[in-house]
SEVO-269553 format. One record per residue (C-alpha): residue number from 1; y negated, x negated, z negated; residue in one letter. Coordinates in steps of 0.2 Angstrom, whole numbers, plus 5000, padded with zeros to 4 digits. Last residue first. Layout:
// residues N
(NUM (Y X Z) "A")
...
//
This chain:
// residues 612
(612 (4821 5193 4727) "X")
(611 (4833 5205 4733) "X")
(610 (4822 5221 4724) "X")
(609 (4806 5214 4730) "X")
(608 (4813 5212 4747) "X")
(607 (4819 5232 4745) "X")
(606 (4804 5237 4738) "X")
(605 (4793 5227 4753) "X")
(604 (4804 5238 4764) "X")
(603 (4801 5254 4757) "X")
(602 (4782 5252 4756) "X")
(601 (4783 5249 4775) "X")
(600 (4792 5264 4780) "X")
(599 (4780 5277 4768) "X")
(598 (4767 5266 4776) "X")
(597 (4775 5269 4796) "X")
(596 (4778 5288 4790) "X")
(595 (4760 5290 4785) "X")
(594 (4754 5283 4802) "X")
(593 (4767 5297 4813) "X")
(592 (4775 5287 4824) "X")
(591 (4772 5289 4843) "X")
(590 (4779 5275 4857) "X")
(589 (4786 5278 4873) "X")
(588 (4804 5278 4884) "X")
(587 (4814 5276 4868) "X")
(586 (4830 5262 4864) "X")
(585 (4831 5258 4848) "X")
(584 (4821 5243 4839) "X")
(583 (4805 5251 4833) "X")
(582 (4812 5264 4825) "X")
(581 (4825 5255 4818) "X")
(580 (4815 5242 4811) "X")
(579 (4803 5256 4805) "X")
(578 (4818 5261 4795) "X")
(577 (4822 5247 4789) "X")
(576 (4840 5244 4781) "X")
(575 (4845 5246 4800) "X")
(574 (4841 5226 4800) "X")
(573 (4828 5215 4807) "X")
(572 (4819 5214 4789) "X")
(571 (4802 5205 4796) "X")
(570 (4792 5197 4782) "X")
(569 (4774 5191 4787) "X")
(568 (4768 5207 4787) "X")
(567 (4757 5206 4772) "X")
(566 (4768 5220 4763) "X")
(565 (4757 5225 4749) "X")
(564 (4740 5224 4757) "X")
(563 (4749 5237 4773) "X")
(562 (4739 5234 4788) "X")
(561 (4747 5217 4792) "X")
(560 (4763 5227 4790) "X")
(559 (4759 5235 4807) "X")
(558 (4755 5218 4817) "X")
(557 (4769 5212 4809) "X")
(556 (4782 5225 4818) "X")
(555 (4774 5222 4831) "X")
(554 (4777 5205 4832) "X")
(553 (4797 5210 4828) "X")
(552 (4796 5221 4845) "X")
(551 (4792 5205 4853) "X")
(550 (4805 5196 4848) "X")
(549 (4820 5206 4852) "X")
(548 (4832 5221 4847) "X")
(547 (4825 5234 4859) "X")
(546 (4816 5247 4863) "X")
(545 (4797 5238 4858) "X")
(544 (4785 5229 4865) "X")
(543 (4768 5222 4859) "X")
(542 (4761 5208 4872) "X")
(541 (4758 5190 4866) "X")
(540 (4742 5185 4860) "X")
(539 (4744 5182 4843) "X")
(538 (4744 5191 4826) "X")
(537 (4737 5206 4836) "X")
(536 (4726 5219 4829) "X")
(535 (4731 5237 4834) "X")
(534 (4718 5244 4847) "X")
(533 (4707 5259 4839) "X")
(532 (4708 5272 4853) "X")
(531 (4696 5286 4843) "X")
(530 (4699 5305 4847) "X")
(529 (4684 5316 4848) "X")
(528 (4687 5334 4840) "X")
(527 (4672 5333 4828) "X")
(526 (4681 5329 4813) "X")
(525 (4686 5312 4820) "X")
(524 (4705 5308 4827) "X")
(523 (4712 5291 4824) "X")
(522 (4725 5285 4836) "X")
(521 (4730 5269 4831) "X")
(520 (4734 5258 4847) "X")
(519 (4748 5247 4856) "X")
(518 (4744 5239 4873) "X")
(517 (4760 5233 4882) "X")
(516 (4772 5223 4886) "X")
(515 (4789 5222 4897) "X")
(514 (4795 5238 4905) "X")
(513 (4782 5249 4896) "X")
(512 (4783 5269 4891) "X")
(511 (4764 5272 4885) "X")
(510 (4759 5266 4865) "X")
(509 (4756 5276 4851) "X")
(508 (4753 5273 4832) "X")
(507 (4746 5291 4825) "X")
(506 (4731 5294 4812) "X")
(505 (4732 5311 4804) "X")
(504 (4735 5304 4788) "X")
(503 (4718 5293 4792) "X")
(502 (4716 5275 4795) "X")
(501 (4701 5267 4790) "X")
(500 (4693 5256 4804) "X")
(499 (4702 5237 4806) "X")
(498 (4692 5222 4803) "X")
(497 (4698 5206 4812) "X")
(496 (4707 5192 4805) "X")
(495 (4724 5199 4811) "X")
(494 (4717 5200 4828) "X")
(493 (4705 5211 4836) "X")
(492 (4707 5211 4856) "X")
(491 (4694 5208 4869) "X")
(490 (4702 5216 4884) "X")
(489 (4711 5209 4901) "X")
(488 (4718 5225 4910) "X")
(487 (4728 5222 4925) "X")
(486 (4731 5227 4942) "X")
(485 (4748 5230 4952) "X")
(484 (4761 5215 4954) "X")
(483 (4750 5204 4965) "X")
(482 (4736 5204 4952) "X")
(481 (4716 5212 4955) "X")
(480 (4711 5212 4938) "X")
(479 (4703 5224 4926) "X")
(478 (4690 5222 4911) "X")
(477 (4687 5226 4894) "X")
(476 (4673 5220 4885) "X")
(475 (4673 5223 4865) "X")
(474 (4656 5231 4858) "X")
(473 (4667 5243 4843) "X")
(472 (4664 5259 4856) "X")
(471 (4670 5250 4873) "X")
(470 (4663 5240 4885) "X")
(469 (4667 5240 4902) "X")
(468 (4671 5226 4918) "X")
(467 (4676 5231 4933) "X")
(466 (4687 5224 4949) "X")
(465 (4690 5207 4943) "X")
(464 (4698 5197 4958) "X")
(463 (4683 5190 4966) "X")
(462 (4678 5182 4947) "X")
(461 (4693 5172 4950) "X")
(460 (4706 5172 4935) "X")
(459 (4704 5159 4922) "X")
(458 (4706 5168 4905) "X")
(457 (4694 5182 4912) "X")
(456 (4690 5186 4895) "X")
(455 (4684 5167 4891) "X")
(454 (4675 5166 4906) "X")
(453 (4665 5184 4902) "X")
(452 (4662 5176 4884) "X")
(451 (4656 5158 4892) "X")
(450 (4644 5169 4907) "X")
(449 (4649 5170 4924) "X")
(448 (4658 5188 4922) "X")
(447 (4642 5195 4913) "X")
(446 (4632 5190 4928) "X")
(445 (4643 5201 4940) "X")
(444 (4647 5214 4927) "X")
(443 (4626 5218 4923) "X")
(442 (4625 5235 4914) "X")
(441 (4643 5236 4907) "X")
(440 (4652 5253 4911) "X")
(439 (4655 5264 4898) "X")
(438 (4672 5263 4888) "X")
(437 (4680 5280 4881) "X")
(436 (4689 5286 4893) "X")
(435 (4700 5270 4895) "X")
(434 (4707 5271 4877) "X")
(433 (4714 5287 4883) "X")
(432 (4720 5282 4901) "X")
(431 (4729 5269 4891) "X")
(430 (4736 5282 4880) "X")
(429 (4744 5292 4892) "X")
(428 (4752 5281 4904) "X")
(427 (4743 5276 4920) "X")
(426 (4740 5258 4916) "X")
(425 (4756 5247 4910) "X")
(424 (4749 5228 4914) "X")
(423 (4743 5223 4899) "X")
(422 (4731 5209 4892) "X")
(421 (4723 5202 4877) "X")
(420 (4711 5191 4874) "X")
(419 (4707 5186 4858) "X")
(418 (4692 5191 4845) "X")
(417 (4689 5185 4829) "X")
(416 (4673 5177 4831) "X")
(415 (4666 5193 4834) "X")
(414 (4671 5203 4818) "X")
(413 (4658 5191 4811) "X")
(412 (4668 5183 4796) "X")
(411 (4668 5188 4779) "X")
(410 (4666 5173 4765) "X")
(409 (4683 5165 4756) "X")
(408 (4671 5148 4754) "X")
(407 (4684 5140 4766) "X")
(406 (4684 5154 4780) "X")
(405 (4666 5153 4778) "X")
(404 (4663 5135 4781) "X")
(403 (4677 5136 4796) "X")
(402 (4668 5148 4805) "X")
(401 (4652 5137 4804) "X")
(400 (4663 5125 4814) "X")
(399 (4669 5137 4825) "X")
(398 (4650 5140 4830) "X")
(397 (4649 5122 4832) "X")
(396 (4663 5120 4844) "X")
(395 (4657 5136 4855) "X")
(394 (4639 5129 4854) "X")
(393 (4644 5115 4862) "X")
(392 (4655 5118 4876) "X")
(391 (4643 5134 4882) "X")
(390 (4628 5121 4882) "X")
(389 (4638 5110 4891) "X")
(388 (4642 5120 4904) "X")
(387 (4661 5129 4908) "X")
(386 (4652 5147 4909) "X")
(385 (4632 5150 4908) "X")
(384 (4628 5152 4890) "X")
(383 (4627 5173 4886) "X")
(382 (4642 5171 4876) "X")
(381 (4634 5154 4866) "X")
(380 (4617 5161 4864) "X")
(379 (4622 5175 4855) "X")
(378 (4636 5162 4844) "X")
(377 (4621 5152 4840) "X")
(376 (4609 5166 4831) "X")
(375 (4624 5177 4820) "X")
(374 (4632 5159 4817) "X")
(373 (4615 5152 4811) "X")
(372 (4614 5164 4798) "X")
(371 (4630 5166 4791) "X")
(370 (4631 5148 4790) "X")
(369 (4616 5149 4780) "X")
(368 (4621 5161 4769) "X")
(367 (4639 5151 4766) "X")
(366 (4632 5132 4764) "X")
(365 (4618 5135 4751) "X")
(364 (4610 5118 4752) "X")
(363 (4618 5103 4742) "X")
(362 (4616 5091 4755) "X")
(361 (4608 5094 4773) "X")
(360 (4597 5081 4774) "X")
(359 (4610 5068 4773) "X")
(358 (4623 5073 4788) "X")
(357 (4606 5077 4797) "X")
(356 (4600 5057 4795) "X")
(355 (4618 5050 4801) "X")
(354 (4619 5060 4816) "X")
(353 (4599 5057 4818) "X")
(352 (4603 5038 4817) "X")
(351 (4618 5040 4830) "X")
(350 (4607 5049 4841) "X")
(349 (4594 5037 4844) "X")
(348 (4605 5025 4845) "X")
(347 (4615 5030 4859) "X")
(346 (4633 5034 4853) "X")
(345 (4649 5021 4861) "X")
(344 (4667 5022 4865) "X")
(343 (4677 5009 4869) "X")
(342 (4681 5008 4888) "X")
(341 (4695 5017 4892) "X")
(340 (4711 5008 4898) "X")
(339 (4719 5003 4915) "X")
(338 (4735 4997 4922) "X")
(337 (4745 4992 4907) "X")
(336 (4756 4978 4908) "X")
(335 (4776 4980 4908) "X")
(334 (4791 4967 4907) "X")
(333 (4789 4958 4893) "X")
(332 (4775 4971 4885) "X")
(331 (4756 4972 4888) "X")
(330 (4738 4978 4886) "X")
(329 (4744 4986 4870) "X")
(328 (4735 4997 4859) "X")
(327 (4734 4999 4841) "X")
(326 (4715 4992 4841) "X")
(325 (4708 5006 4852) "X")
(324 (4714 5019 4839) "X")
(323 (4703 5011 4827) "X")
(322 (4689 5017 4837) "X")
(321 (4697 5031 4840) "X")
(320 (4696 5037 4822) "X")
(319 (4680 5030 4819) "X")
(318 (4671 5039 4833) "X")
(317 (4682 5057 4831) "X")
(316 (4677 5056 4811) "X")
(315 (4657 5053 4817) "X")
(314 (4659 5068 4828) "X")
(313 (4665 5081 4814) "X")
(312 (4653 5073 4803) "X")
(311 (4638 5075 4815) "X")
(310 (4644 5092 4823) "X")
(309 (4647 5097 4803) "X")
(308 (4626 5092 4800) "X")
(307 (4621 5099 4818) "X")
(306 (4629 5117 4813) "X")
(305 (4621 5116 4793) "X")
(304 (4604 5111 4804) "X")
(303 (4603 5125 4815) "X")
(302 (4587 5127 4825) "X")
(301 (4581 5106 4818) "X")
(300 (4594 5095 4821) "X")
(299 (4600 5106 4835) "X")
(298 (4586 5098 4844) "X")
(297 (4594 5108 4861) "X")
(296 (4593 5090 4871) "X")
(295 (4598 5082 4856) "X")
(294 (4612 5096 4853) "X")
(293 (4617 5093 4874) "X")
(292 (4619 5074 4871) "X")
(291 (4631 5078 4855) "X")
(290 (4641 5087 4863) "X")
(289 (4643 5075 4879) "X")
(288 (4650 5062 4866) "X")
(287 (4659 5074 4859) "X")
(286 (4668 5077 4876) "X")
(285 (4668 5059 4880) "X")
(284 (4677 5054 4864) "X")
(283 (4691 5063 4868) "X")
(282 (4702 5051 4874) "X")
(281 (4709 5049 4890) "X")
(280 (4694 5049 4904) "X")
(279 (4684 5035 4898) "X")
(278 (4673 5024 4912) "X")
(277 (4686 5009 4915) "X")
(276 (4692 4994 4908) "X")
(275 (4705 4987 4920) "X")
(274 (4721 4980 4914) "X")
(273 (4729 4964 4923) "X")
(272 (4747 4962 4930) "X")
(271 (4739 4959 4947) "X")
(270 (4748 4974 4953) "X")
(269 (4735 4980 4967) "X")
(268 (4729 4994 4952) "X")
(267 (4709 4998 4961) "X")
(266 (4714 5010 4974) "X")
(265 (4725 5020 4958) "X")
(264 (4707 5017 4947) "X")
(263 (4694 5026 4957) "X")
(262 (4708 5039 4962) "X")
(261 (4709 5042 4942) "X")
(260 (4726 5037 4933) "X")
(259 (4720 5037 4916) "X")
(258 (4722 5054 4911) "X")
(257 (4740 5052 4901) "X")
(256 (4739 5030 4900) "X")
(255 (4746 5022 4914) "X")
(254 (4760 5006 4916) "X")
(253 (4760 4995 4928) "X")
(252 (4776 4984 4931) "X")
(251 (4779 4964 4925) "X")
(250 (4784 4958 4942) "X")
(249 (4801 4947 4948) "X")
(248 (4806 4963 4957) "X")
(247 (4823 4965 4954) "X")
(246 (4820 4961 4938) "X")
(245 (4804 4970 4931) "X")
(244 (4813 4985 4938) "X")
(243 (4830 4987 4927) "X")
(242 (4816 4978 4912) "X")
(241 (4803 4995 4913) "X")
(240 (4810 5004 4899) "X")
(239 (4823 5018 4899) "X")
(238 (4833 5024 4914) "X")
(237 (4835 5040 4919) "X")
(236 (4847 5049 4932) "X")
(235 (4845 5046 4953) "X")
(234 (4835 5063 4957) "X")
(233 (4837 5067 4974) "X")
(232 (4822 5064 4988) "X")
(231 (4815 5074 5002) "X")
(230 (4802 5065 5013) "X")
(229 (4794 5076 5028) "X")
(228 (4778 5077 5019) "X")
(227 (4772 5096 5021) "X")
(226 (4759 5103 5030) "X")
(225 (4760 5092 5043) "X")
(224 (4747 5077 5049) "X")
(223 (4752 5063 5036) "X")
(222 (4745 5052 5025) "X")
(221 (4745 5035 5018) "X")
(220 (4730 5029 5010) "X")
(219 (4727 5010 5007) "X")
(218 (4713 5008 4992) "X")
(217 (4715 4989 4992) "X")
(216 (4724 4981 5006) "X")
(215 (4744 4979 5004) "X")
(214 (4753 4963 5014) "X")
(213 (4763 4965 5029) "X")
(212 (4771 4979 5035) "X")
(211 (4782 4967 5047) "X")
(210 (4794 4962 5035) "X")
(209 (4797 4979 5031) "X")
(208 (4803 4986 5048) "X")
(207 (4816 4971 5048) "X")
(206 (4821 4978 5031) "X")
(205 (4822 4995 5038) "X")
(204 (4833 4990 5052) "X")
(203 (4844 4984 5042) "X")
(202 (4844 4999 5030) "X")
(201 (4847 5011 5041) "X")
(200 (4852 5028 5033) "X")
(199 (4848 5041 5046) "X")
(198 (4830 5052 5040) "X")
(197 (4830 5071 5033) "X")
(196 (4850 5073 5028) "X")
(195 (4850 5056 5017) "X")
(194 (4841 5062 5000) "X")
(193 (4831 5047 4998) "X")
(192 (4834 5039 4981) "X")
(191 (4825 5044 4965) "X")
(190 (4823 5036 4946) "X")
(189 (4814 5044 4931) "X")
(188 (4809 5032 4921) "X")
(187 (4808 5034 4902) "X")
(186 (4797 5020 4891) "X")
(185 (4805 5014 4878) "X")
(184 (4796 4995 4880) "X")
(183 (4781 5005 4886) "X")
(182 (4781 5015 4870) "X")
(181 (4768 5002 4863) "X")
(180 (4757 5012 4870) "X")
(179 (4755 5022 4855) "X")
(178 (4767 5038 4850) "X")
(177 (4767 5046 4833) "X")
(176 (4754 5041 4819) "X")
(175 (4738 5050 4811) "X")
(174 (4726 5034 4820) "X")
(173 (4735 5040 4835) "X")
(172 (4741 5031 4849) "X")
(171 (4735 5038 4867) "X")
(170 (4752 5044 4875) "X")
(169 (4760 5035 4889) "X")
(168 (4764 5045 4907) "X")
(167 (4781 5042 4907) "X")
(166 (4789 5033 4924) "X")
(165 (4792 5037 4940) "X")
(164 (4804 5024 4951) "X")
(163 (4808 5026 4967) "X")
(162 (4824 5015 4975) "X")
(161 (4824 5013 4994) "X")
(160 (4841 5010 5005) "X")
(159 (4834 5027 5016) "X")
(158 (4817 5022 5017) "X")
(157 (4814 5011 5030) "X")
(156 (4818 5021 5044) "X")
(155 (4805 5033 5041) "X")
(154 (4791 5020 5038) "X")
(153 (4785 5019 5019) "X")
(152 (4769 5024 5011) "X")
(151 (4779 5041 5012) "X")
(150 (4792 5036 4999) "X")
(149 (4778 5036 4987) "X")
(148 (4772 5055 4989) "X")
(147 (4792 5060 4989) "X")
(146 (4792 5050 4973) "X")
(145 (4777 5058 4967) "X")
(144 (4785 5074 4971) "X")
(143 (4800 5074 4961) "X")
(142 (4789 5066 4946) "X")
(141 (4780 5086 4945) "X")
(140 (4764 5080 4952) "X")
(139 (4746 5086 4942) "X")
(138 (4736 5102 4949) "X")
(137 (4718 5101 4944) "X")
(136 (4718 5081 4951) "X")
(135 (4709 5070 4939) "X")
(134 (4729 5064 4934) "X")
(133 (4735 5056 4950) "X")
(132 (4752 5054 4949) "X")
(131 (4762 5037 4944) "X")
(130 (4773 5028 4958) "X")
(129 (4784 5013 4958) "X")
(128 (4794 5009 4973) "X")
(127 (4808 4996 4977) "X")
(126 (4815 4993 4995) "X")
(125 (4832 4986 4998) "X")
(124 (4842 4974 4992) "X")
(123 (4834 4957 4998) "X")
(122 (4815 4965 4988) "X")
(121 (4800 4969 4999) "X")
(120 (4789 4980 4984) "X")
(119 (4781 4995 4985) "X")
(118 (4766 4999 4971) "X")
(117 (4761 5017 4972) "X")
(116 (4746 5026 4961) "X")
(115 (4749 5044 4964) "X")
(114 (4738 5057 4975) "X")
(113 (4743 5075 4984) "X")
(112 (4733 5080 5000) "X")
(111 (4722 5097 4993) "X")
(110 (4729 5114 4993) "X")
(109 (4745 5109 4984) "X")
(108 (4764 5118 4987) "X")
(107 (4765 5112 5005) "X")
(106 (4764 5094 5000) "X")
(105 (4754 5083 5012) "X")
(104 (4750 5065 5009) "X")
(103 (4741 5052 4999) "X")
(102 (4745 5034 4992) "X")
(101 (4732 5024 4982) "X")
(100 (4733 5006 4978) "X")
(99 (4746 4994 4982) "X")
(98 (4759 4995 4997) "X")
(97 (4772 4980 5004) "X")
(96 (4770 4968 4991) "X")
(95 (4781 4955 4990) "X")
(94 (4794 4951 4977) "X")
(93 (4789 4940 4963) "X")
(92 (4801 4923 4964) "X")
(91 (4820 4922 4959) "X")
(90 (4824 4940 4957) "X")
(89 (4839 4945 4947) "X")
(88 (4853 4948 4955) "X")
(87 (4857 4968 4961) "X")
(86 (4868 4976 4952) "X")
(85 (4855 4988 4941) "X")
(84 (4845 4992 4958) "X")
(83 (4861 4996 4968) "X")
(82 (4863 5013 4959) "X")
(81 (4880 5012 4949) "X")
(80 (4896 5017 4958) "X")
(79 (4905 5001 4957) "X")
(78 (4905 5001 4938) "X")
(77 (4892 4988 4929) "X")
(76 (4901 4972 4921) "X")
(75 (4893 4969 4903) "X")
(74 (4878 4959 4902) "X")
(73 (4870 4967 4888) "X")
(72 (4854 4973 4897) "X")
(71 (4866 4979 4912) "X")
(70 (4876 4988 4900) "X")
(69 (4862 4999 4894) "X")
(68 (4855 5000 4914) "X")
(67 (4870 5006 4918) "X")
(66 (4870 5022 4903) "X")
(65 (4855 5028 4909) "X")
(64 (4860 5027 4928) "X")
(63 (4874 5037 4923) "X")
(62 (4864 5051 4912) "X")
(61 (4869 5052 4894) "X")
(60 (4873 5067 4882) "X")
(59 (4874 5069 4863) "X")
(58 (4881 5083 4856) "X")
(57 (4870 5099 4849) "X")
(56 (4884 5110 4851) "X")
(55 (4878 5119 4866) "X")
(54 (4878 5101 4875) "X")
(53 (4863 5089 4872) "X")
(52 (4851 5079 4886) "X")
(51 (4845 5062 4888) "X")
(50 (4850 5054 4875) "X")
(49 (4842 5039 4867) "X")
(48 (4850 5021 4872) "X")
(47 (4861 5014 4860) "X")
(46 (4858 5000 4849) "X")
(45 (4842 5010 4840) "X")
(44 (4826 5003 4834) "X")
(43 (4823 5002 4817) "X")
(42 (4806 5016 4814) "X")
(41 (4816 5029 4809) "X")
(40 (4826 5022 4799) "X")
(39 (4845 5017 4802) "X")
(38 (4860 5030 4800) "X")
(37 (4859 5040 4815) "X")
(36 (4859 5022 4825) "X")
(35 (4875 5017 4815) "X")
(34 (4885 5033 4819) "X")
(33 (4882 5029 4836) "X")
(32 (4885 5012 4836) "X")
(31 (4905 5017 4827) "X")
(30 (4905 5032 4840) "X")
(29 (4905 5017 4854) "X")
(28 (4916 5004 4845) "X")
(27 (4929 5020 4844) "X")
(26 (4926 5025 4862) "X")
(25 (4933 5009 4867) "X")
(24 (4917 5002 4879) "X")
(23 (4917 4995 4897) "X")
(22 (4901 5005 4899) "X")
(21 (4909 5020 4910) "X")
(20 (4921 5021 4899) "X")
(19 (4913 5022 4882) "X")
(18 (4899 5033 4890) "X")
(17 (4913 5046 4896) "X")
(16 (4920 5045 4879) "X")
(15 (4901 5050 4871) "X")
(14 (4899 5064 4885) "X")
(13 (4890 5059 4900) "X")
(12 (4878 5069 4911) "X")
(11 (4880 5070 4929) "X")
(10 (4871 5060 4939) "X")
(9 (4880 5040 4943) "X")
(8 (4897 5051 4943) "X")
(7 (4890 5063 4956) "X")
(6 (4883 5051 4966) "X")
(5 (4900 5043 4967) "X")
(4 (4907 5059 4972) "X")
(3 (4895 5061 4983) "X")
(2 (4899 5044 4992) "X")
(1 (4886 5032 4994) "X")
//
C-alpha cells in the first residue's frame, strides 16, 4: 500500500472528508449528525462516535472508522480501505492458526510480555486478535500486544496480517455507566506490520500458514532477543467486533478489565464459551479477604463499632455485585466473553457474625467509641507489616471510623489526616531549616517495611531510601535515592489537619524552586528556637509560585484555608489581589510577612463580598 493511501485510511476525518470518503453529500451527513446530538442518551447513534476532536471541539473520524460504518451499511468501500473491510464475508469459521497464550521479549518489560492471541487462516491474509495479560504489574500499551501477537506468526507470514486489540470491558455497575454489554460498541484498535523490518510476501506467507497447523492449548511463543523483532503501525479504530466476526466466520472473545489471567489466556482456544474462573475483576475478593483477617483478628469483639461498619460496608459490596452479575452478558451477535468471575460468596460462619455484630452494636455512643478504637486500631495498623492483610484491613476500618466522626462534626486524630508530600529542592535555606529539627528514627530499616513506612515511600524500593527522621509534630520524613538528585518524601498535614497558632512575627517562606517545592510558616518561640511548621496542603501536588499558573493558585488556597473568613476556596487570579500578585510575579524565593498574607486575605474576601 501506498503511503499516501495509508495516510488517507489514518488520518483523522472532518465531517466533509467523512461524507466523501463514505459515498455521502455532506448535507445527509451533518443532517445524521445533528440527529444523533438530538436523540437520548441511551438511543443508539446512526453515526459512529468520534474518535478525536479539533481545537474547536469538531468532530473527527479515523478512516478505518469511517470503512467499517459503510461496510455495515453496504455502501461501496474506497480503494484504499484496509483489506479486512473488502474482503467477502466468510463462508465457513476460518482455521485456527494460534489459541492460548502468546509471550515474547519487549525491551521496555523485565519479564517476557503476555496477551491472549487468537490467529485465524483466512483467503485474505492473516487475521489476529490479541488482549494483554492483566496479572502482570506492567500491563501492554495495545501497540505492543499487537507486536506480541504478530510474533506467534512466522516472519514471512506477517506482512499481509491484520491485528486487532480491543477495549478491555468495564465491570457493569449497580450505579450505572459501562456493562458488558459494550461489546456490541466496543473499540478496536487495528495494526498492520510496518513493512521495513520483514519483505512483504504474502503468498508465501499463506503457504507458510497452511502448514502451521492447528493451535494446542497454552502455546507460547517466544523469542531469544531482547526485543521482538516485530514493529507494527497503527491502522485507525473500528467499532464493534462485526468487521472481524466476518472475515473470520467466528463470534470473537471479549475480556473483562483484570480478567485476562495466564491461567485463563492458555484456557480461551475460541470455542465461543465463557469460563467461570477464581475472581480477579471485582472487588469482592478484597472484602472478602477483609473479613477473613477480622475473624482471624475476632474484631467482633476488640472493636465492635469497626467490625459493625466492616459488616455493613461489606454486606453493601456483596448485594451490590451480586446484582451486578445479573446485568452481564456472556454474548453478542458477533462477540462472546472469554471468562467471568465466579459469583461471590461468604463462609457461613462469617456471614452470621456479620449479620450478628451489625445488630449488637445499635444505639451505642457512636463518636466516643470510635474515638477509642481508632486511637487502638490505627497503632497496630502503621506498625502492620506492609501490603498484608492485616495492614489492608485495619486501614479500611480505620477510615471507616474516620467517617463516623467526620459525620458527627467530631475532631479527627491529627494522624489520619496525613499525606505524603514530596520536594526535590534541598540546599536552600529553609529546607536545611526544617531539616535541623528532625532526629533520627530509632529503627528506619524496620519502620520502612511497616504499612505507614510503605505508604511514605509511595512505592519506591526501600534500597533507595537513604534515611528516615521524625520531626517535632511525630511526622516521618525520609530521603530518596532519584536519578535527578535525591528527594524528601514527608508526612504532610492537609487541610483537615491542625495548624499551631501563628504569630505576627510568623513568616511564609519557601527556597528559590524550578518546579515545586515545600512551603512552611516560620514561627519563632520566645526562646530563640525557630519552628518549621509545613503549610497544609489541599492535595498532594507541589506548591510553586513565580508565575501565572496552577500550582501557584493551590498555594494560594493553602493560605486562605488559614483565614476562617476566606475558606480558600475562592482564588482572585487577578492584580486586584495583592497576594495574587505576590505570588504570581516572577521572584527567586519566597518570604511574606504572615500579617501582610491576612491583611491580603481579608481584602480579598471584601472585594468578593462586595461583587457578590
Amino acid at each position: 500500500m501506498s503511503p499516501d493511501a495509508e495516510t488517507l485510511r489514518t488520518a483523522p476525518h472532518t465531517a466533509a472528508q467523512f461524507a466523501r470518503r463514505a459515498g455521502l453529500k455532506e448535507g445527509s451527513l451533518r443532517k445524521l449528525l445533528a440527529d444523533d446530538k438530538k436523540r437520548p442518551a441511551s438511543a443508539q447513534p446512526v453515526l459512529p462516535p468520534p474518535d478525536l476532536a479539533d481545537a474547536d471541539g469538531n468532530p473527527l473520524w479515523y478512516g478505518s472508522t469511517i470503512d467499517a460504518w459503510t461496510l455495515a451499511r453496504g455502501r461501496e468501500l474506497p480503494e484504499d480501505s484496509l483489506w479486512l473491510f473488502r474482503a467477502p464475508a466468510a463462508a465457513e469459521a476460518a482455521p485456527l492458526l494460534f489459541a492460548g497464550l502468546a509471550q515474547a521479549p519487549l525491551a521496555r518489560h523485565r519479564l517476557p510480555a503476555g496477551a491472549h492471541v487468537l490467529a485465524f487462516d483466512t483467503p485474505s491474509g492473516p487475521v489476529l486478535w490479541a488482549s494483554p495479560l492483566t496479572d502482570t504489574t506492567g500491563r501492554l500499551s495495545a501497540h505492543d500486544t499487537a507486536r506480541v501477537a504478530l510474533s506467534v506468526l512466522p516472519a514471512a507470514a506477517r506482512a499481509d496480517a491484520v491485528v486487532g486489540v480491543p477495549t478491555l470491558l468495564s465491570w457493569p455497575s449497580r450505579y450505572g455507566g459501562s456493562s458488558a454489554f459494550e461489546g456490541d460498541h466496543n473499540n478496536i484498535d487495528l495494526y498492520t506490520l510496518r513493512p521495513e523490518p520483514v519483505p512483504e510476501t504474502p503468498r508465501a506467507a499463506r503457504r507458510l500458514l497452511g502448514r502451521l497447523g492447528r493451535p494446542t492449548a497454552g502455546t507460547v511463543a517466544s523469542a531469544d532477543a531482547d526485543d521482538v523483532a516485530v514493529e507494527v503501525a497503527h491502522a485507525g479504530l473500528t467499532m464493534g467486533t462485526d468487521a472481524f466476526a466476518r472475515v473470520v466466520g467466528r463470534r470473537l472473545p471479549l475480556w473483562l478489565d483484570g480478567s485476562v489471567t495466564r491461567r485463563a489466556a492458555r484456557a480461551v482456544l475460541g470455542y465461543e464459551r465463557t469460563l467461570v474462573e477464581p475472581d480477579t475483576t471485582t472487588e469482592w475478593p478484597a472484602w472478602q479477604q477483609r473479613l477473613t483477617a477480622a475473624n482471624q483478628e475476632r474484631l467482633a469483639g476488640r472493636a465492635p463499632l469497626g467490625y459493625a461498619l466492616l459488616a455493613a460496608e461489606a454486606t453493601e459490596v456483596l448485594t451490590g455485585i451480586r446484582g451486578e452479575h445479573g446485568l452481564l452478558s456472556n454474548q453478542g451477535e458477533s462477540w462472546y466473553l472469554a471468562a467471568r468471575p465466579a459469583p461471590p460468596d461468604l463462609p457461613l460462619n462469617i456471614e452470621h457474625q456479620v449479620r450478628g455484630a451489625m445488630i449488637a452494636t445499635t444505639g451505642r455512643d457512636t463518636v466516643e467509641q470510635a474515638q477509642q478504637e481508632l486511637e487502638h486500631l490505627a497503632a497496630r495498623r502503621d506498625a502492620a507489616e506492609a501490603g498484608s492483610a492485616l495492614a489492608d484491613l485495619l486501614a479500611e476500618v480505620c477510615a471507616l471510623l474516620v467517617g463516623v466522626l467526620r459525620e458527627h462534626g467530631a475532631p479527627v486524630p491529627a494522624r489520619e489526616t496525613w499525606d505524603t508530600y514530596l520536594w526535590s529542592d534541598l540546599d536552600g535555606p529553609v529546607t536545611r531549616a526544617f531539616r535541623q529539627n528532625l532526629t533520627v528514627h530509632p529503627d528506619t530499616e524496620q519502620a520502612l517495611r511497616t504499612h505507614r513506612g510503605a505508604l511514605l515511600r509511595r512505592g519506591a524500593d526501600i534500597a533507595d531510601i537513604t534515611g528516615l527522621w521524625i520531626d517535632p509534630a511525630g511526622r516521618w520524613v525520609a530521603e530518596q535515592r532519584a536519578s535527578g538528585g535525591p528527594l524528601l518524601l514527608a508526612e504532610w498535614p492537609t487541610e483537615h489537619s491542625p495548624m499551631p497558632e501563628l504569630t505576627d512575627a510568623t513568616v511564609i517562606a519557601a527556597d528559590e524552586t524550578q518546579g515545586g517545592t515545600a512551603v512552611f510558616a516560620l514561627i519563632p518561640g520566645p526562646d530563640g528556637t525557630l519552628t518549621c511548621e509545613p503549610l497544609p496542603s489541599p492535595h498532594a501536588g507541589a506548591f510553586s509560585y513565580g508565575y501565572a499558573g496552577g500550582s501557584p493558585g493551590h498555594l494560594y488556597r493553602a493560605l486562605g484555608r488559614l483565614v476562617p473568613e476566606h475558606n480558600g476556596h475562592h482564588l482572585l487570579r487577578s492584580d486586584a489581589s495583592e497576594l495574587w500578585r505576590e505570588l504570581s510575579s516572577p521572584r527567586t524565593d519566597l518570604r511574606l510577612n504572615w500579617t501582610d498574607v491576612k491583611s491580603w486575605l481579608t481584602a480579598d474576601v471584601a472585594r468578593r463580598q462586595e461583587a457578590n
